[in-house]
C-alpha positions in Angstrom: 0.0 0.0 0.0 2.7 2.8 0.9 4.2 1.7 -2.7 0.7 2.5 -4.0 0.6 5.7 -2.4 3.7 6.8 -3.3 3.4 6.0 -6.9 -0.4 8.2 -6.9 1.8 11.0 -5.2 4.4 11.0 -7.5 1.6 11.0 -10.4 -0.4 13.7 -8.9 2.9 15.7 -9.0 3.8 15.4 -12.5 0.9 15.2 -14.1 0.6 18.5 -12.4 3.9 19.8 -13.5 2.4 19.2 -16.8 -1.0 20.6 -16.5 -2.7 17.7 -17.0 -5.6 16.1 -15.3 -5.4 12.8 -16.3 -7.4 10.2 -14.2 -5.2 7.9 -12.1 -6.3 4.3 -11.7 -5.3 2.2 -8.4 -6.3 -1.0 -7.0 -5.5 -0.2 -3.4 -8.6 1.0 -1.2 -5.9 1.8 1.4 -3.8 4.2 -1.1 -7.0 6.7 -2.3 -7.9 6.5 1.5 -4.2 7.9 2.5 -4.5 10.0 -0.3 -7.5 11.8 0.5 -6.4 11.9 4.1 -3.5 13.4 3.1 -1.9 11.2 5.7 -0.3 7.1 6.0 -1.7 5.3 8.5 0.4 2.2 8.6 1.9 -0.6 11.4 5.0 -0.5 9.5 7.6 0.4 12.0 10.0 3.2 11.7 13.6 2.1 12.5 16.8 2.6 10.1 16.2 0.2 8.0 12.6 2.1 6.8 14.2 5.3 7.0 14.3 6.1 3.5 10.9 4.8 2.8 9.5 7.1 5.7 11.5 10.2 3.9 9.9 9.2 0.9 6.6 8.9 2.8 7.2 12.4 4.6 7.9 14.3 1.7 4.3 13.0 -0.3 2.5 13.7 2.8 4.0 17.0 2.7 3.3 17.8 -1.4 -0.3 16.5 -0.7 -0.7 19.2 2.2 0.8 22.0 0.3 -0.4 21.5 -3.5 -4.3 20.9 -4.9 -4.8 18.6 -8.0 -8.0 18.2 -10.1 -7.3 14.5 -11.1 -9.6 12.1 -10.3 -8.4 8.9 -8.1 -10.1 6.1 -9.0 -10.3 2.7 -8.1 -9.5 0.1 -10.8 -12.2 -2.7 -11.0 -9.8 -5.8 -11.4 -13.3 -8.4 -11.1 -14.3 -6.5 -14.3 -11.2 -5.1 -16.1 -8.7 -7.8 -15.1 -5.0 -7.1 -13.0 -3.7 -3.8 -13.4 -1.1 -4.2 -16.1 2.0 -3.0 -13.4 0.5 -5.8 -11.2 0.2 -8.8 -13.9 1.6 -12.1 -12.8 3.0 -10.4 -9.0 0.1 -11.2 -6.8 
């Protein structure tokens, strides 16, 4: 999930760089939920070996709280529309 959300972040940031306002399509409830919330919520301990992650995690929450985007989130139907191609043959 914080992979998830850190790849919508990311999206939302260029797409906005851009001017676009391209939907983004995610199979993870959890990742619109944090994006909306502006905010992780995760048992995922912070020690030094997630360190990095957490920076990466600190610095989305912190675009999110600071910047507005007009693309929609939205959640991809994998019962209807099959895996999400970047997931296809991981899960």
């Amino acid at each position: 999930n914080i992979g998830e959300f850190l790849g919508i972040v990311h999206g939302l940031a260029l797409l906005k760089q851009q001017g676009k306002t391209t939907p983004i399509y995610t199979d993870s409830k959890t990742a619109i939920a944090w994006v909306r919330n502006k905010k992780v919520k995760t048992n995922l301990e912070r020690n030094a070996r997630t360190a990095y992650l957490f920076e990466l995690v600190d610095r989305a929450e912190k675009w999110l709280k600071e910047n507005s985007y007009k693309n929609p989130i939205l959640k991809w139907e994998t019962e209807s529309w099959g895996e999400i191609p970047a997931d296809f043959g991981r899960k």
